[in-house]
C-alpha positions in Angstrom: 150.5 261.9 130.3 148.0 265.0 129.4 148.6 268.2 131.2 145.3 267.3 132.6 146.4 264.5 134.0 149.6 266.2 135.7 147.2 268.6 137.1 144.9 266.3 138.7 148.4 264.2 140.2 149.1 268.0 141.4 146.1 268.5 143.3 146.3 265.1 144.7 149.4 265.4 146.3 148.6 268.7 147.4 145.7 267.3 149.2 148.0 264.5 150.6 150.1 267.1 152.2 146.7 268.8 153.7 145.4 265.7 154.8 149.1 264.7 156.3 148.9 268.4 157.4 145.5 267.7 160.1 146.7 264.4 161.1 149.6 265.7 162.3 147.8 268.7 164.3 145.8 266.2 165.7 148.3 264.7 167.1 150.2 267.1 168.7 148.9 270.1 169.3 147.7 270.5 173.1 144.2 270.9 173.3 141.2 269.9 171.9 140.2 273.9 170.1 143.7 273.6 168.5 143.2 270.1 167.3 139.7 271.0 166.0 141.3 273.9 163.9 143.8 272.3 162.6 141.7 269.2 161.6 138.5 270.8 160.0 140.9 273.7 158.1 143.5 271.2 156.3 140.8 268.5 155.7 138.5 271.0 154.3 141.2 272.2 151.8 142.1 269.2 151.2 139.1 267.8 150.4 138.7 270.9 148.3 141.9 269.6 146.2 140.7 266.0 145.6 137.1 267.5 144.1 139.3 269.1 141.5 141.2 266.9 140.7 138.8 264.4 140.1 136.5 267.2 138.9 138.8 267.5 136.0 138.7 263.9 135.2 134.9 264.1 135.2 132.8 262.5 131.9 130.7 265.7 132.0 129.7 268.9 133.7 127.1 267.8 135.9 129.1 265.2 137.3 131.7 267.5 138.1 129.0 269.7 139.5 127.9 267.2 141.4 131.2 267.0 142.8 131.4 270.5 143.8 128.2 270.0 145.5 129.1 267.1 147.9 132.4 269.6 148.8 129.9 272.3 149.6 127.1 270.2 151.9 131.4 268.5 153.6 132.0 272.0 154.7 128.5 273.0 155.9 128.2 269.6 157.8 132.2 270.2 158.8 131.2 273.6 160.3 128.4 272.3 162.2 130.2 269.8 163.9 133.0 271.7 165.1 130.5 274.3 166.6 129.3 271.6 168.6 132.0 269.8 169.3 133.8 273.3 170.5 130.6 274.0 172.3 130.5 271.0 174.3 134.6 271.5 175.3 133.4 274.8 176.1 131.1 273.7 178.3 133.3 271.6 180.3 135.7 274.2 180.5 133.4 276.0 182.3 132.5 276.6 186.3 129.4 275.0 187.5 127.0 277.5 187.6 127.6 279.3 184.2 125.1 277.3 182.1 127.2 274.1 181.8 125.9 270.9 181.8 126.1 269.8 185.6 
């Protein structure tokens, strides 16, 4: 085995422990703000860790930059989706009255 190939089994079970990491705040933190924090941050880094590490087994350069571009369009569509998904429990949370849907 290369030291490239070490790396990249690094970096995968790194990610494994983020991934392990936001499935287990999903499961038992209380409420649904925690949950979405503790999913979108570990999955984010560990999706982070699985583009490297098959980043670093990439043929070329543009594949791996082509890597590091789906990560980048994950985390903007993984921000977006918590906003409104921590909009809309927001907007339950609320009173009638304050803008809520009815």
């Amino acid at each position: 085995m290369t030291a490239l190939e070490v790396l990249s089994t690094v970096m995968l079970a790194a990610s494994l422990f983020f991934f392990s990491a936001g499935t287990i705040g999903l499961v038992r933190l209380p409420d649904p703000l925690s949950r979405l924090h503790a999913l979108t941050k570990a999955d984010n880094v560990g999706l982070g860790f699985v583009v490297l590490a098959v980043g670093l087994q990439a043929p070329s350069w543009p594949a791996a930059f082509k890597l590091l571009l789906i990560w980048l369009l994950v985390l903007a569509a993984a921000t977006n989706v918590a906003f409104l998904i921590a909009g809309r429990v927001g907007r339950e949370d609320a009173p009638p009255g304050d803008g809520g849907e009815p």
